[in-house]
PQR file of N, CA, C, O and H, with PARSE charges and radii, in Angstrom:
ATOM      1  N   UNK A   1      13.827 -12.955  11.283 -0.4000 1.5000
ATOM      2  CA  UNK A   1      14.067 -11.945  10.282 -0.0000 2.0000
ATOM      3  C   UNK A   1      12.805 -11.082  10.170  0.5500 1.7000
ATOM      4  O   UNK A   1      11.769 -11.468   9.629 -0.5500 1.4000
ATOM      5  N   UNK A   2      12.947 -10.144  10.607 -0.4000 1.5000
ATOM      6  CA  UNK A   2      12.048  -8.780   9.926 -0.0000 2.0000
ATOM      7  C   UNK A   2      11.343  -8.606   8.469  0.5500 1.7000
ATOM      8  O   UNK A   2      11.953  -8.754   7.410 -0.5500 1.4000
ATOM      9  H   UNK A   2      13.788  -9.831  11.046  0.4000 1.0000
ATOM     10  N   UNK A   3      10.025  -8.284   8.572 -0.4000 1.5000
ATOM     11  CA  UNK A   3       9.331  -8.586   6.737 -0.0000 2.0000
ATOM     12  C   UNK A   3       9.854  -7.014   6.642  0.5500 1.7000
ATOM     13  O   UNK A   3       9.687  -5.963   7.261 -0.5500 1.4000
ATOM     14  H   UNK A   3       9.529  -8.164   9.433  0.4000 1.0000
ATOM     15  N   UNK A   4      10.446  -7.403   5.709 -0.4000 1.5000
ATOM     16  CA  UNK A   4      10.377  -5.273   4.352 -0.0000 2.0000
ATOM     17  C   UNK A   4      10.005  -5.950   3.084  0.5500 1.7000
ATOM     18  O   UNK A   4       9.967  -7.167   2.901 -0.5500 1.4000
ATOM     19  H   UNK A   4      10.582  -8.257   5.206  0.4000 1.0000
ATOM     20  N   UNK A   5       9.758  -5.082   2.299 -0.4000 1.5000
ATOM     21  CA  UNK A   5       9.290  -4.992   0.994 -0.0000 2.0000
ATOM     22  C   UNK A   5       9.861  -5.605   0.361  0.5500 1.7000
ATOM     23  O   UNK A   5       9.365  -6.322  -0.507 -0.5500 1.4000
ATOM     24  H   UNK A   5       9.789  -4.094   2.447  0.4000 1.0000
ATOM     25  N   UNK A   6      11.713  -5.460   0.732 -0.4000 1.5000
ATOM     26  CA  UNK A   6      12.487  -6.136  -0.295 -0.0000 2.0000
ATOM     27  C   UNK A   6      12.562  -7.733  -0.121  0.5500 1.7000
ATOM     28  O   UNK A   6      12.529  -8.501  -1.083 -0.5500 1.4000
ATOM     29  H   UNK A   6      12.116  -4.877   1.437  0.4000 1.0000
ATOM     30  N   UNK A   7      12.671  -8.160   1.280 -0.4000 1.5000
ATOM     31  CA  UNK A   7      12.299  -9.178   1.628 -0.0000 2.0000
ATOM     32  C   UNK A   7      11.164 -10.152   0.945  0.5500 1.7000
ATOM     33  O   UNK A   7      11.103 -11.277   0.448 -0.5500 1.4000
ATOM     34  H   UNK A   7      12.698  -7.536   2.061  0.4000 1.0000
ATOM     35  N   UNK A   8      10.462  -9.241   1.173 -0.4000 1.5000
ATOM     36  CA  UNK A   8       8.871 -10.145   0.414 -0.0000 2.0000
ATOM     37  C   UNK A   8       8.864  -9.729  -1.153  0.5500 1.7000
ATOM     38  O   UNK A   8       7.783  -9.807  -1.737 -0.5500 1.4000
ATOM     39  H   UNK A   8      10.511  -8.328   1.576  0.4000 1.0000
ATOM     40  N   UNK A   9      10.059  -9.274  -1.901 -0.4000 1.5000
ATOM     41  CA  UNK A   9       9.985  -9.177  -3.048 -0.0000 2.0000
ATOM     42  C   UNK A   9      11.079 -10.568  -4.177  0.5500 1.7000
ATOM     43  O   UNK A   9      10.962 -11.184  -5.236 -0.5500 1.4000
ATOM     44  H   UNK A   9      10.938  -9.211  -1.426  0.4000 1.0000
ATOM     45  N   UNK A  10      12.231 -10.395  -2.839 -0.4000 1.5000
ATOM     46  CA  UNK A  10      13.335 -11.335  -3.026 -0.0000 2.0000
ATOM     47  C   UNK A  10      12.373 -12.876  -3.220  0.5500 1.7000
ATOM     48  O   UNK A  10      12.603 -13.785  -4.017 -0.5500 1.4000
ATOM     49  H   UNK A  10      12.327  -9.895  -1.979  0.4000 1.0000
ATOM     50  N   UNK A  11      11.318 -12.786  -2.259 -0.4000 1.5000
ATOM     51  CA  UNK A  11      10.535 -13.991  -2.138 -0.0000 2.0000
ATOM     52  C   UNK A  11       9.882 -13.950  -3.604  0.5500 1.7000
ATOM     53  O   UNK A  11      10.530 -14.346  -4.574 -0.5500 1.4000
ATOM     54  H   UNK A  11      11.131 -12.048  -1.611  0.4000 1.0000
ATOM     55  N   UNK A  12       8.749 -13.522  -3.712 -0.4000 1.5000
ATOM     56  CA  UNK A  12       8.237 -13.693  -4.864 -0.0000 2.0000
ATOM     57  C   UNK A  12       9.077 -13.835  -6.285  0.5500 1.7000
ATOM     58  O   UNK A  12       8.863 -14.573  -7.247 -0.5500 1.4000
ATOM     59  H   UNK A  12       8.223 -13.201  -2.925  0.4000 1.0000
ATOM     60  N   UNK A  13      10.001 -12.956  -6.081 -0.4000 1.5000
ATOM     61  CA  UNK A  13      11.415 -13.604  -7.537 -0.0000 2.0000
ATOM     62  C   UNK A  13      11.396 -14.745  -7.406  0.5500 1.7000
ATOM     63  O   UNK A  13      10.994 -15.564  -8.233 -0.5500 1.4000
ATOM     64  H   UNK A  13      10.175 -12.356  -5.300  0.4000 1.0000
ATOM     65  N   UNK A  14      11.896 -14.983  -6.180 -0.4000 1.5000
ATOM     66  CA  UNK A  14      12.197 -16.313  -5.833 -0.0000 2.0000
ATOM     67  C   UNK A  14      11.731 -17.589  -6.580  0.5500 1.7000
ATOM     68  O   UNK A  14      12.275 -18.323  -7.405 -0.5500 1.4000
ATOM     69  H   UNK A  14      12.222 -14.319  -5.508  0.4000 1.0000
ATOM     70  N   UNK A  15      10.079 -17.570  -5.762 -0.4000 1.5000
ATOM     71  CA  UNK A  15       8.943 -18.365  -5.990 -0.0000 2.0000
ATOM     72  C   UNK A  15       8.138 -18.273  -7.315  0.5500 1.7000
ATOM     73  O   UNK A  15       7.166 -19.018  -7.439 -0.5500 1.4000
ATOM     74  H   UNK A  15       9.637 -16.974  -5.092  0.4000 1.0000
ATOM     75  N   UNK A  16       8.560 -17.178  -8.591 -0.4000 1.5000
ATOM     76  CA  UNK A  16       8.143 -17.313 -10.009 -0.0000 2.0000
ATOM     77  C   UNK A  16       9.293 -17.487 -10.471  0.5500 1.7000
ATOM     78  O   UNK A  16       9.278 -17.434 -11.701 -0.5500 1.4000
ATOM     79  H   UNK A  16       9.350 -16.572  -8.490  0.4000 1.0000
ATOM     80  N   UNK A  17      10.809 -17.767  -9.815 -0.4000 1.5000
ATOM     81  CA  UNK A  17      11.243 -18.650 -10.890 -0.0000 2.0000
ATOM     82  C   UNK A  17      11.435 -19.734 -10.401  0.5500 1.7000
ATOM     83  O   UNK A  17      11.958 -20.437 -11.266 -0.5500 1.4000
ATOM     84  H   UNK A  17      10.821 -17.809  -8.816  0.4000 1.0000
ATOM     85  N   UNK A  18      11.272 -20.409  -9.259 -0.4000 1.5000
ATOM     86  CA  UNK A  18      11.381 -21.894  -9.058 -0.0000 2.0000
ATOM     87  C   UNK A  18       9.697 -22.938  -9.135  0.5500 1.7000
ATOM     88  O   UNK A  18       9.476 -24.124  -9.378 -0.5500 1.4000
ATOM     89  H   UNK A  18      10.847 -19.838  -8.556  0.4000 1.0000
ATOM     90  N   UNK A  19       9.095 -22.143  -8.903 -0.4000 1.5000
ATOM     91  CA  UNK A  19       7.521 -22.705  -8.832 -0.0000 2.0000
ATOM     92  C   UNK A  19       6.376 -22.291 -10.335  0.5500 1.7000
ATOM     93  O   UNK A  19       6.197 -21.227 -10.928 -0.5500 1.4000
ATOM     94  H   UNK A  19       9.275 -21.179  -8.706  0.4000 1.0000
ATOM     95  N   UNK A  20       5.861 -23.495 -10.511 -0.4000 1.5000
ATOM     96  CA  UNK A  20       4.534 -23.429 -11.182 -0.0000 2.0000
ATOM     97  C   UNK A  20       3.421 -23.003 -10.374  0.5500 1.7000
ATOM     98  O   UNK A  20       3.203 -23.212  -9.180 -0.5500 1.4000
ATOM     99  H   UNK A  20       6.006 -24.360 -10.030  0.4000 1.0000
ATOM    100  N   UNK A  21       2.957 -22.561 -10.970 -0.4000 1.5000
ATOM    101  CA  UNK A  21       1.477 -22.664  -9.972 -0.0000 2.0000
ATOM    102  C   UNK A  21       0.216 -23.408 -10.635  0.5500 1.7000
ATOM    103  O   UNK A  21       0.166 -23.694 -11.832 -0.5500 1.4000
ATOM    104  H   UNK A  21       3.133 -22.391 -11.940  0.4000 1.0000
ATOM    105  N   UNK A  22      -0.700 -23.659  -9.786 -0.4000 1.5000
ATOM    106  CA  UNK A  22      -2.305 -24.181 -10.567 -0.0000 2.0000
ATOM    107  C   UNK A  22      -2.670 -24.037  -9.258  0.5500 1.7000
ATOM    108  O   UNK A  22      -2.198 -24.184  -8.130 -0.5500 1.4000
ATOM    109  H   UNK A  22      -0.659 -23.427  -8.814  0.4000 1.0000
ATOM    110  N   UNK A  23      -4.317 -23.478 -10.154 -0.4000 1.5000
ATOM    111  CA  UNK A  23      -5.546 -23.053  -9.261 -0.0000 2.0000
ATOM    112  C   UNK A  23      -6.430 -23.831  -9.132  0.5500 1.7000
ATOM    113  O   UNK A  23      -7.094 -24.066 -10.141 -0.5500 1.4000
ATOM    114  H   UNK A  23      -4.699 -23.358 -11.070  0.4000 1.0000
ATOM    115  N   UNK A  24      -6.795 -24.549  -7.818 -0.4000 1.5000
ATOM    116  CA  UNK A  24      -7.731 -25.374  -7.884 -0.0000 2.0000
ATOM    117  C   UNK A  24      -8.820 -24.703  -6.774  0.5500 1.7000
ATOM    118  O   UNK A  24      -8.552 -24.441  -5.602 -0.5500 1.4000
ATOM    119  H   UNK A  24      -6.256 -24.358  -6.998  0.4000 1.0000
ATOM    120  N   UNK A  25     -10.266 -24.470  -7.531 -0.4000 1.5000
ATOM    121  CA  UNK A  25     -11.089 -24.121  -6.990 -0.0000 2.0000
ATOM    122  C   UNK A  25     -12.249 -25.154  -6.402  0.5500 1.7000
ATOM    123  O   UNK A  25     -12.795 -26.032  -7.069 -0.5500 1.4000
ATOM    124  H   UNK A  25     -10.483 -24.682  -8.484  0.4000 1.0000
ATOM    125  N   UNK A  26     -12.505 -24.851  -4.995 -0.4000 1.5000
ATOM    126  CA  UNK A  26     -13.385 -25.834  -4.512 -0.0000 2.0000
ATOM    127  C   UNK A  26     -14.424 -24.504  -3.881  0.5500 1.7000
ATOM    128  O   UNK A  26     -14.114 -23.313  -3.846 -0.5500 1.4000
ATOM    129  H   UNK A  26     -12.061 -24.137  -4.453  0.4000 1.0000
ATOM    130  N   UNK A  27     -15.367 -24.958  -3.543 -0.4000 1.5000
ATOM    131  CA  UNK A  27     -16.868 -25.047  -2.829 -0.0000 2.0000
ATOM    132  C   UNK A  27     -16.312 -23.770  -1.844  0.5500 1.7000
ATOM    133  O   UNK A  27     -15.103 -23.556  -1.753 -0.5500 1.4000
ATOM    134  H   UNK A  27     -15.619 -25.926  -3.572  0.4000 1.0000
ATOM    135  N   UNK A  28     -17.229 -23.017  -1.180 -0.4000 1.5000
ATOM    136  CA  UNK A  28     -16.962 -21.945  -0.348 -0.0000 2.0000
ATOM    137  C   UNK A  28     -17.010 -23.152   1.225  0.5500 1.7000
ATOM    138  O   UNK A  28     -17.947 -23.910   1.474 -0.5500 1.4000
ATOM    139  H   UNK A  28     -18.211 -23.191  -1.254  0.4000 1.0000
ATOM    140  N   UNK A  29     -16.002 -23.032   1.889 -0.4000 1.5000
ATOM    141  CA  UNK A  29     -16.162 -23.990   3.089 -0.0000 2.0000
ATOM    142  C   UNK A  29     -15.187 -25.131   3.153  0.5500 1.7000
ATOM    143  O   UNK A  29     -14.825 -25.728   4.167 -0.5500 1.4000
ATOM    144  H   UNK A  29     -15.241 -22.416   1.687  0.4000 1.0000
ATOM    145  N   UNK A  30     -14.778 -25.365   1.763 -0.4000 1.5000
ATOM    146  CA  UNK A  30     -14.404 -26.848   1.675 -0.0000 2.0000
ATOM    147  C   UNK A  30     -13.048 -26.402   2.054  0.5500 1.7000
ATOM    148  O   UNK A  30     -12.686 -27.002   3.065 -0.5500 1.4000
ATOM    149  H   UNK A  30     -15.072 -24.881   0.939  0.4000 1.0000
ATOM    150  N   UNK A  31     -12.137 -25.543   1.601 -0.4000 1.5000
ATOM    151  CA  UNK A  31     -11.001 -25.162   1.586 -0.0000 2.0000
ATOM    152  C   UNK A  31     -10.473 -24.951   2.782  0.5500 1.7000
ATOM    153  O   UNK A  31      -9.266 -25.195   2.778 -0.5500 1.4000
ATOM    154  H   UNK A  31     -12.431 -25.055   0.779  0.4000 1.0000
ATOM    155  N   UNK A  32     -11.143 -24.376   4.444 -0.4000 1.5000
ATOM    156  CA  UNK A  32     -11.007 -24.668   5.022 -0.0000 2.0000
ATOM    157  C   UNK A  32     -11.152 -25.688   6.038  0.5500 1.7000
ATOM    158  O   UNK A  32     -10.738 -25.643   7.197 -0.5500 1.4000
ATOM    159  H   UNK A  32     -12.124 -24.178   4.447  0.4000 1.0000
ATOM    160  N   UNK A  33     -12.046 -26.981   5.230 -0.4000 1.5000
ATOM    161  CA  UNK A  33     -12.081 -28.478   5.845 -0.0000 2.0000
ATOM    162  C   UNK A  33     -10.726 -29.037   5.363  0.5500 1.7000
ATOM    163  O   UNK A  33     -10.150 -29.683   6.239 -0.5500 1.4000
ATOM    164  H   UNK A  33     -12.382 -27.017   4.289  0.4000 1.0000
ATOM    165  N   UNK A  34     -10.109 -28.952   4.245 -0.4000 1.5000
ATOM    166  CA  UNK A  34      -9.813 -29.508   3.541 -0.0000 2.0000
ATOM    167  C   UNK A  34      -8.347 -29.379   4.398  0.5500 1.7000
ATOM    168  O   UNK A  34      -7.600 -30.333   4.613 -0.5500 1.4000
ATOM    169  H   UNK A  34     -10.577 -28.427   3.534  0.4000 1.0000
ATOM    170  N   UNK A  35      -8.138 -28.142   4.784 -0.4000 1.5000
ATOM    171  CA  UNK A  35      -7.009 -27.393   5.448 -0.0000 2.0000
ATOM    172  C   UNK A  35      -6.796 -27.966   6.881  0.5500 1.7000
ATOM    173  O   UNK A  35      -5.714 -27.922   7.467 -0.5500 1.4000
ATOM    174  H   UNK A  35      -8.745 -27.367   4.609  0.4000 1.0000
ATOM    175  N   UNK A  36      -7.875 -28.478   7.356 -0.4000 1.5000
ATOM    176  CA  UNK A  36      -7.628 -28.566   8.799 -0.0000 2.0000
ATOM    177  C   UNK A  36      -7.399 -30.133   8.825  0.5500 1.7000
ATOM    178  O   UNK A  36      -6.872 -30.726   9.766 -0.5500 1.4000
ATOM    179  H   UNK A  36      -8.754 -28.514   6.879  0.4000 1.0000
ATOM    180  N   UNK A  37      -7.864 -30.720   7.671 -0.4000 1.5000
ATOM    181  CA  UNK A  37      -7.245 -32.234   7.705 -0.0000 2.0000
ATOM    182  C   UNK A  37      -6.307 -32.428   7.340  0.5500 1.7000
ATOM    183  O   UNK A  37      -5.599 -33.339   7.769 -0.5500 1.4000
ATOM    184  H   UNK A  37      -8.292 -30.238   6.907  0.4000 1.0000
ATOM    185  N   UNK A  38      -5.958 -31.573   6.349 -0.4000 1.5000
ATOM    186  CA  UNK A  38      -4.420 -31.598   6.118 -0.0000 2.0000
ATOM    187  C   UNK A  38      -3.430 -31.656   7.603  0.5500 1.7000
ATOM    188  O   UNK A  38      -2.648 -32.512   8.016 -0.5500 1.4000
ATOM    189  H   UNK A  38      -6.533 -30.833   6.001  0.4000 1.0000
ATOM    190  N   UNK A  39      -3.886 -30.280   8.179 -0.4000 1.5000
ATOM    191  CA  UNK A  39      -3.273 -30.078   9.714 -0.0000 2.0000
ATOM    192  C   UNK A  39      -3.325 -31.014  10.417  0.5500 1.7000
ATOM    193  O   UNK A  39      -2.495 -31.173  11.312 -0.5500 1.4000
ATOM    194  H   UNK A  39      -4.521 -29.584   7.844  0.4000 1.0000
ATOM    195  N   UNK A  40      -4.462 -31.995  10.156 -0.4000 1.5000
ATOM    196  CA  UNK A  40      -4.348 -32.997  11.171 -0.0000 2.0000
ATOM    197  C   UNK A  40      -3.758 -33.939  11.204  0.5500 1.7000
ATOM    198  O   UNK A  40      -3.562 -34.683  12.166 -0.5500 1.4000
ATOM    199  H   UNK A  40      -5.137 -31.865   9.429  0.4000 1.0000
ATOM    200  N   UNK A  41      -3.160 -34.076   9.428 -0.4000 1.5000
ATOM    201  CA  UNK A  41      -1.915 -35.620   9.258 -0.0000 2.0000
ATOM    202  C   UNK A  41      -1.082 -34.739   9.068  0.5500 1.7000
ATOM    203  O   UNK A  41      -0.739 -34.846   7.891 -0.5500 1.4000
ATOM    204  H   UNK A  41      -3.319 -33.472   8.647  0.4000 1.0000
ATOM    205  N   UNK A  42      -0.391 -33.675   9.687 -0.4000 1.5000
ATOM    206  CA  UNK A  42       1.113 -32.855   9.421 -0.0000 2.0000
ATOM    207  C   UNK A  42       1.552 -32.399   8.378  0.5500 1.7000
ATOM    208  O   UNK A  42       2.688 -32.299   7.914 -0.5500 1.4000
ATOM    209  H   UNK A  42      -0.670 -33.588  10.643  0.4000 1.0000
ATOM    210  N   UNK A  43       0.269 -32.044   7.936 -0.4000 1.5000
ATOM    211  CA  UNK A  43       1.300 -31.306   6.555 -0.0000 2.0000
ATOM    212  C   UNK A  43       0.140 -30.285   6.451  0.5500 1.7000
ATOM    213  O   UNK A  43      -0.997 -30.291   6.923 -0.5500 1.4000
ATOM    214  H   UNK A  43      -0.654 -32.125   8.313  0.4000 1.0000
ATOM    215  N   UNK A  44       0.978 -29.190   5.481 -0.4000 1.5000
ATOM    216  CA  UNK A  44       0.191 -28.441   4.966 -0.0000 2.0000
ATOM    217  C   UNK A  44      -0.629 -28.331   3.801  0.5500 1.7000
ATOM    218  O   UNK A  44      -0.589 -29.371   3.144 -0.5500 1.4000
ATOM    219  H   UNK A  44       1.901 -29.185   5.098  0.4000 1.0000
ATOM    220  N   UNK A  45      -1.363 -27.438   3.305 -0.4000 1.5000
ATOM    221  CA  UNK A  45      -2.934 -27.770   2.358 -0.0000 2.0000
ATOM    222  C   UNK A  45      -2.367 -27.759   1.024  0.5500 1.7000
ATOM    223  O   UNK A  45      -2.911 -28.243   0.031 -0.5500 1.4000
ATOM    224  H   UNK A  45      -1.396 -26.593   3.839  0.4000 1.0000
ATOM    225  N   UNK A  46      -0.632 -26.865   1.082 -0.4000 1.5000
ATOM    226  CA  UNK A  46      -0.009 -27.359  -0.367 -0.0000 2.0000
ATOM    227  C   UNK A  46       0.649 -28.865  -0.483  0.5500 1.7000
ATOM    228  O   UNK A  46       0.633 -29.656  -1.427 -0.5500 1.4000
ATOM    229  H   UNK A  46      -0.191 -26.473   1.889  0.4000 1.0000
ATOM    230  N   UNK A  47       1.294 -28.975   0.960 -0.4000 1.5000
ATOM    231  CA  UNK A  47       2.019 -30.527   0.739 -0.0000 2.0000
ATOM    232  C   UNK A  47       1.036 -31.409   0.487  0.5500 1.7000
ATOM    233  O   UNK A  47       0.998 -32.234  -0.425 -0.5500 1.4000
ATOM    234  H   UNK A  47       1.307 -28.332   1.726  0.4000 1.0000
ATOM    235  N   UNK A  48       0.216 -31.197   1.359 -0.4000 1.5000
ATOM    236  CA  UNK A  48      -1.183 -32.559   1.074 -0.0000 2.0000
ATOM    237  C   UNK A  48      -1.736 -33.161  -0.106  0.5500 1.7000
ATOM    238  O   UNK A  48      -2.000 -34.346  -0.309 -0.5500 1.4000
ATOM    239  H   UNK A  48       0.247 -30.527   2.101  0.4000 1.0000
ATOM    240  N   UNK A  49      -1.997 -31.221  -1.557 -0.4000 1.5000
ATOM    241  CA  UNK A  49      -2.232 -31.244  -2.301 -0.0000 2.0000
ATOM    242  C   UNK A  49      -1.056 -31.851  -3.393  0.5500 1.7000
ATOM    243  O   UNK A  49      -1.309 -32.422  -4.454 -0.5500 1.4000
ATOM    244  H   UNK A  49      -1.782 -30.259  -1.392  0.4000 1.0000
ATOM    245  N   UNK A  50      -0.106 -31.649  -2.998 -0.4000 1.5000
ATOM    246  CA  UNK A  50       0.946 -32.580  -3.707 -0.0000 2.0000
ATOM    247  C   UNK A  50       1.303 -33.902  -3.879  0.5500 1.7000
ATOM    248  O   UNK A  50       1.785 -34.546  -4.811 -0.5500 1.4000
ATOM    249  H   UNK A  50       0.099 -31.184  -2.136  0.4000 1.0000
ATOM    250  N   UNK A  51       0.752 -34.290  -2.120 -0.4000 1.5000
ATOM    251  CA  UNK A  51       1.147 -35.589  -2.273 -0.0000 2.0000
ATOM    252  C   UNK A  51      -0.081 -36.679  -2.866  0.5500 1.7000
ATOM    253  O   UNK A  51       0.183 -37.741  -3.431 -0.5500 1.4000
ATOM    254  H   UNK A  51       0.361 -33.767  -1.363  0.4000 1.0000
ATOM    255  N   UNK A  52      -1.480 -36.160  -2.599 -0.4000 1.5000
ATOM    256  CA  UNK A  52      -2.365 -36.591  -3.274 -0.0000 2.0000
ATOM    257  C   UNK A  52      -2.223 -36.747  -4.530  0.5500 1.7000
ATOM    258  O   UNK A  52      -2.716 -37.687  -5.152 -0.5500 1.4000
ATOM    259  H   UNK A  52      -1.695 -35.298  -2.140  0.4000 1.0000
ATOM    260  N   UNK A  53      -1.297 -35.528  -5.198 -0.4000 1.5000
ATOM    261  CA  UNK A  53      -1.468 -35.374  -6.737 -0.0000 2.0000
ATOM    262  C   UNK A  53      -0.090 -36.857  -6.972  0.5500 1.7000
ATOM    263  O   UNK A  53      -0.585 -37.857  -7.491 -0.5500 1.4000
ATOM    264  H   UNK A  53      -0.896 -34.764  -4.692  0.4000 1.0000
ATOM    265  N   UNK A  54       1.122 -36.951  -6.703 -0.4000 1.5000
ATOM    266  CA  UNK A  54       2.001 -37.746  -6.941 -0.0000 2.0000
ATOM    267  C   UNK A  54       1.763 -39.202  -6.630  0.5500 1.7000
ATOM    268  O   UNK A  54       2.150 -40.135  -7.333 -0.5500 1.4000
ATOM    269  H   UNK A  54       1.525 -36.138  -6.282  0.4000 1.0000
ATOM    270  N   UNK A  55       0.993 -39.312  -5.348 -0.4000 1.5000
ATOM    271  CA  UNK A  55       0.636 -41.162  -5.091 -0.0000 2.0000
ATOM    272  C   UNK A  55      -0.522 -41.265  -6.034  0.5500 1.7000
ATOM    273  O   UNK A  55      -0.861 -42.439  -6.191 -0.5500 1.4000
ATOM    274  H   UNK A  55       0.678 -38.554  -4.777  0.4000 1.0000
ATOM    275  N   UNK A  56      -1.474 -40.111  -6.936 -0.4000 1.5000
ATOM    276  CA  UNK A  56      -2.226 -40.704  -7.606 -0.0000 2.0000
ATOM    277  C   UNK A  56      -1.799 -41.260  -8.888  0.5500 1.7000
ATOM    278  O   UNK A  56      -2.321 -42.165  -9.539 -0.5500 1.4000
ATOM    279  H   UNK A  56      -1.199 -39.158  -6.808  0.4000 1.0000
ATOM    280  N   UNK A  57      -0.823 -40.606  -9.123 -0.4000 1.5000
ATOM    281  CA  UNK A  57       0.228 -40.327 -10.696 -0.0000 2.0000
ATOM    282  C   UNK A  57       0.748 -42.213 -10.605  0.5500 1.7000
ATOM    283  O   UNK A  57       0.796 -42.990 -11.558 -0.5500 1.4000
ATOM    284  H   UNK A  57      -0.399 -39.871  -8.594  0.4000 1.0000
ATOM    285  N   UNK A  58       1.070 -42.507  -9.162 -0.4000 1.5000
ATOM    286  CA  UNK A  58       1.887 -43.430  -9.168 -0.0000 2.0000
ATOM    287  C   UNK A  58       0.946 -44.393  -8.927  0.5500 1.7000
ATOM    288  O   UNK A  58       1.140 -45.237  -9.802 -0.5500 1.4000
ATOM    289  H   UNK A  58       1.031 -41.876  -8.387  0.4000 1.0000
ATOM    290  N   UNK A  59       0.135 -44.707  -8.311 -0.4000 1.5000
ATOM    291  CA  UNK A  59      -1.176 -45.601  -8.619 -0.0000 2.0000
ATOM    292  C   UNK A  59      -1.321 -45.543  -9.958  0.5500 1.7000
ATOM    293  O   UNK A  59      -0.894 -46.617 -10.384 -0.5500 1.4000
ATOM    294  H   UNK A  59      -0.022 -44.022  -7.600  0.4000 1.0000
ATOM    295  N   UNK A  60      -1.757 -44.752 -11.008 -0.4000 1.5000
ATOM    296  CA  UNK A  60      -2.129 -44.977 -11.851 -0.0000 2.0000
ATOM    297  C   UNK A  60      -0.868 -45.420 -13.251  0.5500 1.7000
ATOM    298  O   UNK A  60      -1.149 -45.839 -14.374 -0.5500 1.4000
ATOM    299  H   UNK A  60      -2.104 -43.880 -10.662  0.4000 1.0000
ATOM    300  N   UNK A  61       0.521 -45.143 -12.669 -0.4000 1.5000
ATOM    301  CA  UNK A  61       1.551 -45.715 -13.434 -0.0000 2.0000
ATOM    302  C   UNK A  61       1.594 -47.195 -13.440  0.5500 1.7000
ATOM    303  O   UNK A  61       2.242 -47.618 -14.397 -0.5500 1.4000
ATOM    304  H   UNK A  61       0.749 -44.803 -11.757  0.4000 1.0000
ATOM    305  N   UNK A  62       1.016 -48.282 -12.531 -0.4000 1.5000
ATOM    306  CA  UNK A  62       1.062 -49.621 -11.781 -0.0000 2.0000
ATOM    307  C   UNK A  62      -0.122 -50.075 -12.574  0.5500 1.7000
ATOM    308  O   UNK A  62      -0.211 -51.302 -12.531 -0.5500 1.4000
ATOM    309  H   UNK A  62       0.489 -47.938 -11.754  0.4000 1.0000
ATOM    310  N   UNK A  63      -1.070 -49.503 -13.289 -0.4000 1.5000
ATOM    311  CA  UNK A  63      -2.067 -49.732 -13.963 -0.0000 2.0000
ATOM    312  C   UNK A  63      -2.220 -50.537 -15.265  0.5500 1.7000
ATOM    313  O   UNK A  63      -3.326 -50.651 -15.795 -0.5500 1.4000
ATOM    314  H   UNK A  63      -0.998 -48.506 -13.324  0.4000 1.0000
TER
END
């Protein structure tokens, strides 16, 4: 599929009404370490950041 405007607008509707967002700021450098390890266990630097965030939730539910 071809990008147009409306395309990448349909998206962003999209993605502010199904998604939250949060900003997590790290170190100048880190973001792309952080990215390429992600790449290196198959996922990407949002899935990674998710799944870190949910197995910690659930470790700490077992508590």
């Amino acid at each position: 599929m071809a990008y147009t405007k409306a395309s990448n607008k349909a998206v962003q509707k999209y993605s502010a009404k199904t998604y939250d967002q949060i900003k997590v700021l790290v170190k100048k450098g880190e973001r792309e370490e952080i990215k390429n390890y992600a790449e290196s266990q198959g996922m990407s630097l949002n899935g990674y950041i998710n799944k870190l965030i949910k197995d910690d939730m659930k470790t700490a539910d077992k508590e």
